[in-house]
N, C-alpha and C positions, 0 to 999 in steps of 0.2 A: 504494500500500500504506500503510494509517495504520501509522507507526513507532514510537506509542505503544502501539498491541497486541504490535506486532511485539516491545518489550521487555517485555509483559506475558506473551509465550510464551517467552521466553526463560528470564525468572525462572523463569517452571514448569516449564521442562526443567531446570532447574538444582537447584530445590527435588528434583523425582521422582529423578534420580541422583543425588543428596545421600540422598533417602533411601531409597533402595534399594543405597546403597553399593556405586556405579559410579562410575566416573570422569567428571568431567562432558563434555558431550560425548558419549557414549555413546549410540549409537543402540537404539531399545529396541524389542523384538520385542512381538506383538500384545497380549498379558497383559501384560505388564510397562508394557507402554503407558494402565493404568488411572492408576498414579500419576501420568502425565503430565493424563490427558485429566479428573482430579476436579479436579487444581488449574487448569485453565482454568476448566471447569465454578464452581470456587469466585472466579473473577474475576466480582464481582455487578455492578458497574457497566455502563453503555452503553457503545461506543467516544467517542471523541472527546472533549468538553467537559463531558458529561453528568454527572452522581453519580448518576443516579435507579438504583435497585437494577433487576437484571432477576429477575424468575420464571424457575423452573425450566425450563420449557417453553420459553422464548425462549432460557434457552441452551444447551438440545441444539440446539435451531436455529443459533445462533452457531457452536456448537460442529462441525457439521457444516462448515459452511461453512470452518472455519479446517482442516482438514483438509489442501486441498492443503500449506499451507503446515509443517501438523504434519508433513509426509511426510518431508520433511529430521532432523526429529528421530527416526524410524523406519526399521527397518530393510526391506529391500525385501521391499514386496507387505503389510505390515503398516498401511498408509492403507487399504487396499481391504476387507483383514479388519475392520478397525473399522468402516468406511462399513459393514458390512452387519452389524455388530452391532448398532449403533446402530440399526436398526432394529427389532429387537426387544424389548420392551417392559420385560421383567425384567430385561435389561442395562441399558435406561435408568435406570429406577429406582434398581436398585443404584449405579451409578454418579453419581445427582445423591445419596443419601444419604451416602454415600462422601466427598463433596466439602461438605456436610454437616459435617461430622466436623472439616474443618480449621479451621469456624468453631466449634468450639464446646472445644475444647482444643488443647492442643501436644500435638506425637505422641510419644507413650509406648509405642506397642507397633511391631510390623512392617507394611511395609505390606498391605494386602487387593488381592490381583492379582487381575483378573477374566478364567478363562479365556474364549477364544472358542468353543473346541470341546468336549463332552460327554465325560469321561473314564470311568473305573473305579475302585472302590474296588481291586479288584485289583492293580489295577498298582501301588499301593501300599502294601498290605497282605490278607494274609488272616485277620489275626488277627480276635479277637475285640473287636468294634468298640463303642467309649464315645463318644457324644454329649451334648456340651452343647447344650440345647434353648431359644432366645430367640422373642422376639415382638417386642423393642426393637432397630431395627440401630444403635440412637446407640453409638457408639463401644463396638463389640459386640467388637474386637478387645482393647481394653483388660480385658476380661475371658476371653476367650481365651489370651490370651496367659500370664499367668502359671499355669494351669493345665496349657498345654501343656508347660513347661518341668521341672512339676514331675513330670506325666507322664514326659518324658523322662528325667529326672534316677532317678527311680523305680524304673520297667518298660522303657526302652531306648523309641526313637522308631518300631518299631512300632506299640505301645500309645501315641499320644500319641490322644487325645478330638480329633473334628472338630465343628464348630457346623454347627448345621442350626435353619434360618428355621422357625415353624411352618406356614410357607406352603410348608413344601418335602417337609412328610410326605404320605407319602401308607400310612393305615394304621400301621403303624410301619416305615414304609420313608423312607429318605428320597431325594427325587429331586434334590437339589443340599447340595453340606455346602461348610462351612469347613476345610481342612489347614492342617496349618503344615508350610512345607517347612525341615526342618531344615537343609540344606545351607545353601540360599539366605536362612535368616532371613526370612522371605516367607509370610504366608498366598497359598494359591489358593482361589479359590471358584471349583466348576464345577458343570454339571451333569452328571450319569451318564446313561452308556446304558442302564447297568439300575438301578432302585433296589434301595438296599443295606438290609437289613434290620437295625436296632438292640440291640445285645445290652444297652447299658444306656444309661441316660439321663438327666442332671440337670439339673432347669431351673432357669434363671437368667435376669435379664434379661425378665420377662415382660409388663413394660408398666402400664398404667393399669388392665386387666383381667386385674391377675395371679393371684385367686385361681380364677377360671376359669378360666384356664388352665391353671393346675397343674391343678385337678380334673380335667379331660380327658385331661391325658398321664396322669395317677396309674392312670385308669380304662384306658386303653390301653395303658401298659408294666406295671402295677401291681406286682411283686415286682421286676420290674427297674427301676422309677423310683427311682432314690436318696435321695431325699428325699420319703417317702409326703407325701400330701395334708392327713391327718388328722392329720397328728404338727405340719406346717407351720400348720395354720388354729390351731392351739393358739397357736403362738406370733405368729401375726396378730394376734391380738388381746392386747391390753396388760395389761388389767384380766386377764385369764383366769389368763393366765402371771406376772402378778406376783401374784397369790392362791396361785399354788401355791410360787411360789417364797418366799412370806410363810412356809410350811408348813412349808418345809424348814429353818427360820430362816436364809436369806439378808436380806443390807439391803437393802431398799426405798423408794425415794419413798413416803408418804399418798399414796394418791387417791381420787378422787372421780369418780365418772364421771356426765360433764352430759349428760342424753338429746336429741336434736333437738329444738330448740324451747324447752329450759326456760333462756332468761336470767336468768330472777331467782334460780335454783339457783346458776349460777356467780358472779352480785354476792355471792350469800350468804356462797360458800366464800371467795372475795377478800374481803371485807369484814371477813376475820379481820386483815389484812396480810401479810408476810413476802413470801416471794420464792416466783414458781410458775411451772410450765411448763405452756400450755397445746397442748393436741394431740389429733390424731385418733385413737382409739381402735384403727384398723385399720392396718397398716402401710402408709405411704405414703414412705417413703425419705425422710425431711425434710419432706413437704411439707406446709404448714398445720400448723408448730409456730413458736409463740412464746412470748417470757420474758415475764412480767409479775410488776410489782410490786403489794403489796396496795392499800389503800384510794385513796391518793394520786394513783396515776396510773387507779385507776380514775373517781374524782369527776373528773379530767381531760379524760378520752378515754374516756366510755362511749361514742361511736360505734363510736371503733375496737374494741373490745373485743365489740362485736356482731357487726365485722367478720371479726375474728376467727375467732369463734363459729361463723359461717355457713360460712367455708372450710372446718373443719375437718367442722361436719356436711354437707359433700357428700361424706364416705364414711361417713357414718352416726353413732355417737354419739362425744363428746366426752372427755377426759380430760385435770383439772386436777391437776399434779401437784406436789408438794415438791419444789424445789428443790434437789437433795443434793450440788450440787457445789460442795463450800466450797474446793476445793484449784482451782488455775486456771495457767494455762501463764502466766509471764511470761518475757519476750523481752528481748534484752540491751539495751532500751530502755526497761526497768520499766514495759511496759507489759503490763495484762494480758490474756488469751486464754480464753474459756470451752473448756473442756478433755474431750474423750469420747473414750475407749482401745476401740477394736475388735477383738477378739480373735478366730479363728475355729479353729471345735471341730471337729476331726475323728472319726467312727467307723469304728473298724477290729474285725478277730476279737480283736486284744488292748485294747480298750479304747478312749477317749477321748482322742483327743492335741490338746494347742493348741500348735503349732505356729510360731504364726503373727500379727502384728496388725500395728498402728499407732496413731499417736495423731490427734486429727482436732481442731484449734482453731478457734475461731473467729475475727471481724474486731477483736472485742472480748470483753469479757467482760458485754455483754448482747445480743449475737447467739450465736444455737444455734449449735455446734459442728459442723455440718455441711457434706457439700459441695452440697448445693442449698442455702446461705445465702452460698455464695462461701466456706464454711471450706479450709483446706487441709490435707495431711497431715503430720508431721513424725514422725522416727523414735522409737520410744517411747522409748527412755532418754535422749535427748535432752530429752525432755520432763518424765520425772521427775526428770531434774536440776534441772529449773527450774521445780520450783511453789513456789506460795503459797499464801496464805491471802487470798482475793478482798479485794484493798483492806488486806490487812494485812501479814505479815512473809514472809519466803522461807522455804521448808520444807526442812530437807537430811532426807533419805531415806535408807534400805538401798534402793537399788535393785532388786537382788535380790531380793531379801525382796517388796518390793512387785511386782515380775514374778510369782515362785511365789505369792502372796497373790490375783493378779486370775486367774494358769492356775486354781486352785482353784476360782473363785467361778465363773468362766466354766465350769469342764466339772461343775460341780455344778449351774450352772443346766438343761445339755442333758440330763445323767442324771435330770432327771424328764419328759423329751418324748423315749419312743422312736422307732425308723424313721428318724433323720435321721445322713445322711452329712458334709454339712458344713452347720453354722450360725457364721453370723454375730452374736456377742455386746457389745453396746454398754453399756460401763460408764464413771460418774466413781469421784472419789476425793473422800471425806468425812474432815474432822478433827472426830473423838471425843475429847475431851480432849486427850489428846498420843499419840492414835495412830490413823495413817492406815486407812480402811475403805474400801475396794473395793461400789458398790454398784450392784446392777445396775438399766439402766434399760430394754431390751427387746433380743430377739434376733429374727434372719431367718432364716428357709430359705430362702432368696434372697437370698444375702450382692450388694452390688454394692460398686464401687471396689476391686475388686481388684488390681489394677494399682499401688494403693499400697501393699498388704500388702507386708512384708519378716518375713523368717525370726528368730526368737527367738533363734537358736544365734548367727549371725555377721552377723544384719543384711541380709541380701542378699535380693534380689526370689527371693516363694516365697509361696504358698498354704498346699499341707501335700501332702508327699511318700507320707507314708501314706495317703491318699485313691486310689492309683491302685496299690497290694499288696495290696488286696484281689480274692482270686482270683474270675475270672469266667471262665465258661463260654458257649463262642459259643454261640445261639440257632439252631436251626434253625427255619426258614419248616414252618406243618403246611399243610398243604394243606386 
């Protein structure tokens, strides 16, 4: 027996009842047996001497094989149920993304059990059933989770919203979802003997080909998609939504929108100086945005700068924008943090509520404030304790004041884009002579990072509790 796996299964029995909050040592029945068998699955290396990473596919094979020996960590007749799940393809799958997941963050939400056998929505509820709808399983729990709780907290843990794959509709049915089992603190993911039909539905999480996909569910749930299609493409696009929000006299970045292919347009706009943000016009959650200074570092690095350019137009046109975040997070090491407050807007029969947000820094203060640039999140008055003036003095603040000042700007930016139940709002903070301005720089129908949202009132992990009192009516199937 190599004794080096031998303590590489050990760890992961220890890790899974660590985190499923068992006693270690605890033998674990066939589902509960996922959190064991992703962190083996996520042991990438060969045995023995090797480092060379393994592929997916070599280690459900490993992973087969280490079976007998998992059988001690299971309780009895629970090797034999997973030997024959593991033969089934959807089970693998989910199980090597799953394990997936341990590489790509620390775990923040509960774990994802995978049942073996085909259940009922029934047997868990008859209510009237809310779906969150993904196409991304990356750490698709991290955003489940705080929704479920707020759910709960809400309308009681009947009405908590299960997640359902969009490989898992069928029509608007769906034939496998995500639960959160409240007792257990434990998602299950099964599949049903019958598919359960969707009484409402927000998509979230929708991948690289998100706004196809939202069009498809909008045009399949259409009055029960919570956040229509056409209210969301509005705010896909950056130039669109900041012309309107120009209108309403909210503060905005200048911009300039670079079409594919005109480089000498963007030398033009840079060639003014000052400091700009360049980005993709369409919503890409961070990706293909960067800081740039004017003339200097353009006469520098014109490669990069085409480089650039090219990322951003592989989703189509370009937008150089103003810089407006004069205010910046520094850290009890005076160092400073490029700084963007995400707030998130809810709609209800009474009105617009924010709820809800966080602050999101960056590594410095010329990398984007984002989490696809390695940003992280810290709690908002945390953070407006602690601004400055990029490269200049500490700013003290009414906190408060600048709280209600960004609720303001944020649910004045969604009250000109109907149809939408929860957006996600991304704002800095701008010093005007000697007074701080809230300015917005784009919003989502596809909020993601939810999992770091905390509640406005006391601080505490929360989405927006009003999102799940608005009354619904179960759907019946027509024939």
């Amino acid at each position: 027996m190599d004794l080096h796996l031998t303590q590489d299964l050990q760890k992961a029995w220890h890790e899974a009842t660590d985190a499923l909050g068992l006693a270690r040592g605890t033998r674990l029945d066939s589902t509960s047996a996922t959190a064991l068998l992703r962190r083996c699955l996520a042991i990438g290396r060969a045995t023995g001497e090797s480092t060379a990473p393994l592929p997916p596919p070599e280690r459900l094979v490993r992973l087969r094989g280490q079976l007998p020996q998992l059988a001690s960590c299971l309780v009895e007749g629970a090797a034999a149920q997973v030997a024959q799940a593991l033969e089934d393809p959807t089970y693998c799958r989910r199980l090597v993304e799953l394990a997936a997941d341990l590489r790509m963050s620390e775990r923040m939400a509960p774990e994802i059990c995978l049942a073996i056998r085909a259940g009922s929505m029934e047997m868990l509820s008859e209510a009237p059933l809310d779906a969150v709808i993904f196409a991304d399983p990356q750490l698709i729990g991290h955003e489940l989770y705080p929704l479920c709780i707020d759910a709960c907290v809400a309308a009681g843990p009947k009405h908590v919203p299960v997640g359902v794959h969009l490989d898992w509709l069928v029509g608007d049915s769906a034939t496998r979802v995500i639960h959160y089992d409240l007792e257990e603190d434990r998602f299950i993911e099964m599949s049903l003997v019958t598919p359960r039909r969707l009484d409402r539905a927000l998509p979230l999480a929708l991948g690289a080909d998100e706004q196809h996909h939202h069009r498809t569910l909008d045009e399949l749930f259409a009055e029960r998609c919570r956040n229509r299609f056409h209210a969301a493409e509005t705010l896909d696009h950056k130039a669109i939504s900041a012309a309107t929000w120009s209108k309403l006299g909210l503060s905005i970045p200048s911009q300039t929108v670079c079409s594919v292919g005109d480089v000498d347009g963007a030398r033009q706009v840079l060639s003014a100086g000052g400091e700009w943000v360049l980005k993709p016009e369409a919503s890409t959650g961070g990706q293909g945005v960067v800081l740039l200074e004017g003339p200097v570092e353009l006469h520098q690095t014109p490669d990069d700068l085409v480089e650039s350019l090219q990322i951003c137009w592989a989703y189509g046109n370009a937008v150089i924008e103003e810089r407006r975040d004069g205010l910046a997070y520094r850290d009890d090491h005076e160092k400073d943090h490029s700084l963007v407050i995400r707030l998130h807007v809810a709609s209800t029969p009474g009105g617009l509520h924010v709820e809800s947000g966080c602050a999101i820094i960056g590594g410095d203060d010329l990398t984007p404030a984002s989490f696809h640039h390695g940003g992280r999140s810290i709690e908002l008055r945390q953070a407006l304790g602690q601004l400055a003036s990029r490269r200049g003095e500490r700013i003290c603040v009414d906190v408060a004041q600048i709280i209600t000042d960004l609720q303001q700007t944020a649910t004045a930016a969604v009250t000109a884009v109907a149809d939408l139940d929860l957006v996600g709002v991304d704002l800095v903070l701008d010093l005007v002579g000697n007074t701080v301005v809230p300015v917005l720089i784009e919003a989502n129908a596809r909020p993601a990072g939810l999992i770091h949202s905390r509640r406005l009132s006391d601080g505490l992990a929360g989405v927006s509790n009003s999102l799940w009192t608005t009354p619904m009516v179960k759907q019946e199937a027509v024939s």
